[in-house]
Residue, then its C-alpha position, 0 to 999 in steps of 0.5 A: x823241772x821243778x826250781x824252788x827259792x831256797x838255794x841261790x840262783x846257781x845252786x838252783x840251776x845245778x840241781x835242775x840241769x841235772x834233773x834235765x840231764x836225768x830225763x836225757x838219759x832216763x826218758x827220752x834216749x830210751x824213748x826214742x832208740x824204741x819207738x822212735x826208729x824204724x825196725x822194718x826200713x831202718x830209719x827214724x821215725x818223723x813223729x810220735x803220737x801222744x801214745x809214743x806210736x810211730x806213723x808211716x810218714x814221709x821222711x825229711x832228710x835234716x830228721x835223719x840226720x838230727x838223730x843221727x847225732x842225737x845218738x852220736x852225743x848220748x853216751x857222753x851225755x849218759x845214755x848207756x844203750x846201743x848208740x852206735x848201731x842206731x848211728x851206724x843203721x842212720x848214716x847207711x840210711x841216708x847214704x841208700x836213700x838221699x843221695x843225689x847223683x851230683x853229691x848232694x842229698x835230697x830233701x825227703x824221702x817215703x819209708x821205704x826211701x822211694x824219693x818224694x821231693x828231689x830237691x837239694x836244700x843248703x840247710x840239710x847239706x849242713x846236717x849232713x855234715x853236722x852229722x858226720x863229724x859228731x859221728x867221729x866223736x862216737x865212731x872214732x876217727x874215720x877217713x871215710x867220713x873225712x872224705x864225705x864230708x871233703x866232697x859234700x864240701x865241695x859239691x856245696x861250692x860247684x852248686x850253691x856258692x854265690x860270688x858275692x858271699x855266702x850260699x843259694x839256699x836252694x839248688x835251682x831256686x836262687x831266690x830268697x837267699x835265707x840266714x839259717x842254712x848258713x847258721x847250720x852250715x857254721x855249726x857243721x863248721x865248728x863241728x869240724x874245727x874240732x876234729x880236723x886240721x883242715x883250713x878250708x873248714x876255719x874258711x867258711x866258718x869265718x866268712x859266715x861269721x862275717x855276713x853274720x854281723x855284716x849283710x844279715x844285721x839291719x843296721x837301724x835295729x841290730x837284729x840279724x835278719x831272715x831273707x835276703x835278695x841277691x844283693x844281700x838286701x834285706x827283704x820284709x816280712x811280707x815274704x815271711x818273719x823279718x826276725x826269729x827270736x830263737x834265731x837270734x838266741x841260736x846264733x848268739x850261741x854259736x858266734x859267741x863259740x866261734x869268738x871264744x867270747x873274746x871281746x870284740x865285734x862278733x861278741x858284742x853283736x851276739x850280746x846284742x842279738x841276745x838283748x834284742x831276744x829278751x826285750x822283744x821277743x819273750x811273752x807269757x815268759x817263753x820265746x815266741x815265733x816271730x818279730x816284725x821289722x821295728x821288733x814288734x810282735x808278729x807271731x806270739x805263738x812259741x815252739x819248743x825248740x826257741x826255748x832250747x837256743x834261749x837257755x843256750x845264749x843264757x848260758x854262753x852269757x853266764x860262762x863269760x861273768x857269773x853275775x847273779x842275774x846272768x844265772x837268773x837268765x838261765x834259770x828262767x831259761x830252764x823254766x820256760x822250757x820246762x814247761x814243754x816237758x810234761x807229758x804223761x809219758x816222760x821222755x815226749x814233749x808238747x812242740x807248740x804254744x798258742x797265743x791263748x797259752x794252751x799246748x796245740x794238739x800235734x805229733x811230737x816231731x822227733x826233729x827237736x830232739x836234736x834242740x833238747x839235746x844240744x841245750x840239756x849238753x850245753x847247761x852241763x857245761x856251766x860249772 
């Protein structure tokens, strides 16, 4: 997308959310309802080639799920094809081939559905119920998907709720205990929250908002951490990223959503996990992979998908004060994420940065799409 200085900062991030908005509708949705999904076995495929070729790979419940909402959101977003068959075909895909006799929903599965990995892992539980209430917003109330979700909900609590807060991350593997299913299960929650009445919805979105800036933040720095032992103490990097650049940028979106960006500790614990993103975890201008525990550089590679929460906390930013430079956060935003978005066939993108600043040769992972999407959604919002 191309951002040129002879408009203001806002003017300029109009006209380029609408061209973001164009590729949308134009390129990728067409792109990946052909391509992207399986005519034989009627499920999506994990990746495209370079050549937008499917291959028969295994296939990880969250992908299905992701898409499935993708598609849920296209007609809103301007995509005038069949939506609804392509969510209808993914939802019955999932149901034949996930489900798990204790109501939860395996990991992954072949093409064909035969199970590859049986384990149940809170963050697709929270795709799942992502997925069936963005479902509503295309299918239409639906009681069925109601009482899913309702039953999921309440497998989740018999199988993976902890007594002293918050959920396993696993089904049989209690340890780490990890902050970005819960992330995801907040999302399904405020998803739900806007279609339902139900409290126990506004329950566990609340409680999740409070390990959010309780146990999950470190104290010395702000930054809200990756892993947790059982007390809810925070394990280092030795176990894997102690911070998530695009984690933060992710949950200062949603908390921000939750807040309705009132003042008070959850705000300003967003604002902070924003500032900590931008001082710490931008090089070369895009949002790397990981920091260590002081905010030190621990993986400056750069995936898509970190690019996409980053434009979404900038825009949060900018819906609460206008200023000029919250819209030069945006715009710069846009830019680093634009810079994925060059492919020779449009409607692809390149997944991974490496250190030297050169694009990985790799399959384009259809799992980001629901990333490109939730953020090109929430930069039409800005006005």
């Amino acid at each position: 997308m191309t951002l040129t200085n002879t408009e203001n900062p806002a003017s300029r991030v109009h006209r380029a959310s609408q061209e973001l908005s164009r590729w949308l509708s134009n390129d990728a949705y067409p792109l990946w309802a052909s391509r992207g999904f399986d005519l034989v076995h009627r499920g999506f495929h994990e990746t495209l080639d370079s050549d937008a070729r499917p291959a028969d790979e295994p296939r990880r419940i969250r992908v299905q799920l992701r898409q499935v909402y993708c598609f849920a959101r296209a007609g809103a977003l301007g995509w005038a094809g069949e939506a609804e068959g392509l969510v209808t075909a993914g939802l019955s895909y999932v149901r034949a081939h996930y489900r798990r006799p204790d109501g939860l929903f395996r990991t992954l599965v072949a093409s064909d559905g035969t199970a590859l990995d049986d384990r149940a892992f809170l963050y697709d539980q929270a795709f799942v119920l992502l997925a069936l209430a963005q479902s509503q917003q295309l299918l239409g109330p639906r009681p069925d998907l109601i009482e899913e979700a309702r039953q999921l909900r309440v497998a989740l609590t018999r199988h993976l709720k902890r007594p002293n807060g918050g959920f396993g991350s696993i089904v049989g593997e209690p340890l780490p205990l990890l902050a970005n299913p819960h992330m995801h299960l907040l999302e399904a929650a405020l998803a739900w929250m806007q279609i339902s009445a139900d409290p126990e919805w506004v329950a566990l979105a609340d409680e999740i908002v409070g390990l959010a800036i309780g146990p999950f933040v470190d104290p010395a720095t702000g930054a809200l951490r990756e892993r947790f032992a059982a007390d809810w103490s925070q394990l280092g990097s030795t176990v894997g990223p102690a911070v998530e650049p695009g984690h933060l940028f992710e949950w200062a979106w949603l908390l921000f959503r939750w807040s309705r960006a009132a003042p008070g500790p959850v705000s300003r614990s967003a604002e902070r996990f924003v500032e900590i993103g931008e001082t710490h975890g931008i090089h070369g201008g895009l949002a790397v992979n990981a920091l260590l525990e002081d905010l030190t550089l621990s993986d400056p590679s750069a995936r898509l998908w970190a690019q996409t929460e980053r434009l979404k906390a900038a825009v949060s930013l900018v819906k609460r004060s206008q200023e000029s430079q919250r819209w030069l956060a945006v715009e710069t935003a846009i830019g680093g994420l634009s810079r994925f978005l060059t492919t020779p066939i449009p409607g692809l993108w390149h997944d991974w940065v490496l250190p030297d600043g050169q694009f990985a040769p790799a399959r384009v992972p259809a799992s980001t799409f629901y990333h490109l999407v939730c953020a090109i959604a929430e930069l039409a919002t800005v006005r």
